[in-house]
C-alpha positions in Angstrom: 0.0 0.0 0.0 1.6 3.6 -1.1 2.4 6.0 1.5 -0.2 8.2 0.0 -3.0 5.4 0.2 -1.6 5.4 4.3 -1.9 9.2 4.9 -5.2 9.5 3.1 -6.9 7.2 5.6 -6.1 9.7 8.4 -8.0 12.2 6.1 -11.3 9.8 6.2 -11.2 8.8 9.5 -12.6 11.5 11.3 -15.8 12.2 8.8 -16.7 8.8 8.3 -16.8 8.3 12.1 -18.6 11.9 12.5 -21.0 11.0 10.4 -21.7 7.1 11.8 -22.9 8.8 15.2 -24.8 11.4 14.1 -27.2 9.3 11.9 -27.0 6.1 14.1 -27.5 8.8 17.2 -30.5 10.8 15.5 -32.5 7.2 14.7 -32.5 6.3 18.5 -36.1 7.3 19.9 -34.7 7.8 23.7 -31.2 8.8 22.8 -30.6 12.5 23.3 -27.6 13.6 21.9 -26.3 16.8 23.8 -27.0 14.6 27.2 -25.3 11.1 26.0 -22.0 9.9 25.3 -21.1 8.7 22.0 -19.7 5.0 23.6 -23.6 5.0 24.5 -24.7 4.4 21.1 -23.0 0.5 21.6 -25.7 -0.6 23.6 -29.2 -2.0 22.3 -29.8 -4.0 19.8 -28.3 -1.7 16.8 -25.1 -1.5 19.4 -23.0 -2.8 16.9 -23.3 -0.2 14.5 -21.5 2.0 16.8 -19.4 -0.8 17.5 -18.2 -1.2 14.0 -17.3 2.3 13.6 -15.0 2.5 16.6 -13.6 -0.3 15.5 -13.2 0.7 12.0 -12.2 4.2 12.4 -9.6 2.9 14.5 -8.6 0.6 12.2 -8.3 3.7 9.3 -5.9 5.8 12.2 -3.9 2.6 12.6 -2.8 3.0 9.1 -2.9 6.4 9.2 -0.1 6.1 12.1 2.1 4.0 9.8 2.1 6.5 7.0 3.2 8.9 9.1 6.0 6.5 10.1 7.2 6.3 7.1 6.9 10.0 6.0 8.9 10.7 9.2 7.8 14.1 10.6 8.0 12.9 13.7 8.0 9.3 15.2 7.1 10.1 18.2 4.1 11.8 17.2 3.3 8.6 14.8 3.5 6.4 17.9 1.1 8.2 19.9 -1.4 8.5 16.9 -1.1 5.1 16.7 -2.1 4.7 20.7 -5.2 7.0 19.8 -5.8 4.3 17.3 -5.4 1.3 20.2 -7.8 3.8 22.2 -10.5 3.5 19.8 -9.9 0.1 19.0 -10.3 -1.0 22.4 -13.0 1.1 23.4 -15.0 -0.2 20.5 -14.0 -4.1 21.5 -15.2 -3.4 25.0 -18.7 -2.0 25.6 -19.3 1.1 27.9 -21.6 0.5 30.9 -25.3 3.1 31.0 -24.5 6.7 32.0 -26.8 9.6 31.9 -30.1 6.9 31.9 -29.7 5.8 28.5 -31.1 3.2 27.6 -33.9 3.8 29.2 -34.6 2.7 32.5 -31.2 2.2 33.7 -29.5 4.9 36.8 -27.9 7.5 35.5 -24.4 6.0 36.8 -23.6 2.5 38.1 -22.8 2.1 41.4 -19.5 -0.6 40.5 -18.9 -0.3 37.2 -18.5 -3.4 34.9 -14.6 -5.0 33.8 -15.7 -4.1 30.4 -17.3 -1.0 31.0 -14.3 -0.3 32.9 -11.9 -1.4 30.3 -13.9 0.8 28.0 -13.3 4.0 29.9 -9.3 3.0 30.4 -9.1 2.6 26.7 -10.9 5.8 26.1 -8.5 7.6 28.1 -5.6 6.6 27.3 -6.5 7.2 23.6 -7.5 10.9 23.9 -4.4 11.5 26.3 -2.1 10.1 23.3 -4.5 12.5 20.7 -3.9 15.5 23.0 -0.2 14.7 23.2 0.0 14.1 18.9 -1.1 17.8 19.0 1.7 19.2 20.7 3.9 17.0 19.4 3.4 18.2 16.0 3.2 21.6 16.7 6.9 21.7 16.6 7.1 22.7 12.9 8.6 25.4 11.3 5.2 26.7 10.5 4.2 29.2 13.4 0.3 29.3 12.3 0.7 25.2 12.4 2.1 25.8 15.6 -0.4 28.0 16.9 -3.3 25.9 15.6 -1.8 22.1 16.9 -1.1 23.8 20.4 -4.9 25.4 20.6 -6.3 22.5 19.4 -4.3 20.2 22.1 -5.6 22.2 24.9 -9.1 22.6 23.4 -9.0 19.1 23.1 -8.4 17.9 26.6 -10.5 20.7 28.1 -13.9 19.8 26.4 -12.8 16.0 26.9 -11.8 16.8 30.9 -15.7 18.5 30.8 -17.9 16.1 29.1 -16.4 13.7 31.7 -17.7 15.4 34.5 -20.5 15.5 32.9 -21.0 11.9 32.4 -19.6 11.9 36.1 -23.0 13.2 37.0 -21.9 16.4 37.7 -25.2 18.9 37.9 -23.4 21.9 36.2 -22.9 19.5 32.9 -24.5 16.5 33.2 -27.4 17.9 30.5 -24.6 19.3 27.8 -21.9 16.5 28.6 -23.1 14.8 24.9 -22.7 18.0 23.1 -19.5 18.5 24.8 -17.8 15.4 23.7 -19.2 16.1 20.3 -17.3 19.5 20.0 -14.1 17.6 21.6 -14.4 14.8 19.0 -15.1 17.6 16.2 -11.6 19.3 17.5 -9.7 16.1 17.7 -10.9 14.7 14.2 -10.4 17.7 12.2 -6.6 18.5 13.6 -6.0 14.5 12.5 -7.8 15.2 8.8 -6.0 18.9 8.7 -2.5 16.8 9.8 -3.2 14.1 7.0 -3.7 16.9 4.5 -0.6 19.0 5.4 1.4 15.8 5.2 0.4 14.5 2.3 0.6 18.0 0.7 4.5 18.3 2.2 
């Protein structure tokens, strides 16, 4: 596969996966999408939808991470693209546990959370630290509006991410927002990856 083929599947990534959980997530009678989490979209019967596109997406970053490998910007900032990819490839091997009472019916948290639903969150986390860390790793360029734009997006990144998990934490302030939250982190994350993919492939 050329190194092109590699990059440009960083580049479709983060749309295809957009656009997955916004039609799966609009179908869902009781799902609301500024309260509920994205993982939350596993669960039911149409669970593996969402399941498939964590897994897939993950599966396009994986490859993205080896193009940039080879291209050789910076391999430490491949590796840790390529731990976002483990992140979503683990969170969509391991389903989340009910938050925020969706489905319906179920508590808003879980008193002890399940080993996959607790696998699920590890995985999560670990992949959005390594995405947060890709974005400051690439900001050293010789490019200052690059620079500026990686290091903003970074912080933006792990800010709306720190929220929507207080949110889904129960906390009263966010618990209401904590789906639309993650959806603007997400939007931030995907697009530096796309924007990254495009500046590579373009240098």
């Amino acid at each position: 596969m050329g190194n092109q083929t590699l990059l440009a599947c960083g580049m479709a990534a983060g749309p295809l996966f957009t656009i997955a959980y916004l039609l799966e997530g609009a179908r869902r009678v009781d799902y609301k999408q500024f309260r509920h989490p994205v993982s939350s979209l596993t669960l039911g019967r149409a669970g593996w939808v969402q399941t498939v596109n964590f897994l897939f997406t993950g599966s396009l970053t994986l490859i993205f991470a080896e193009g940039l490998w080879r291209a050789g910007p910076s391999r430490w900032g491949a590796l840790l693209i390529g731990v976002w990819a483990v992140g979503l490839l683990g969170a969509g091997s391991c389903r989340t546990d009910p938050v925020s009472g969706y489905p319906i019916g179920t508590p808003d948290q879980l008193q002890r959370p399940t080993r996959t639903g607790a696998l699920h969150d590890l995985f999560s986390l670990i992949g959005f630290l390594a995405l947060a860390a890709a974005c400051f790793v690439f900001a050293l360029s010789n490019s200052p509006g690059w620079a500026l734009y990686s290091i903003a997006s970074g912080v933006l990144f792990a800010t709306t991410m720190a929220l929507a998990s207080a949110a889904f934490s129960q906390h009263q302030r966010w618990v209401d927002l904590g789906g639309l939250i993650q959806r603007v982190s997400l939007t931030i994350g995907w697009t530096w990856q796309m924007l990254l993919a495009v500046r590579i492939l373009h240098t």
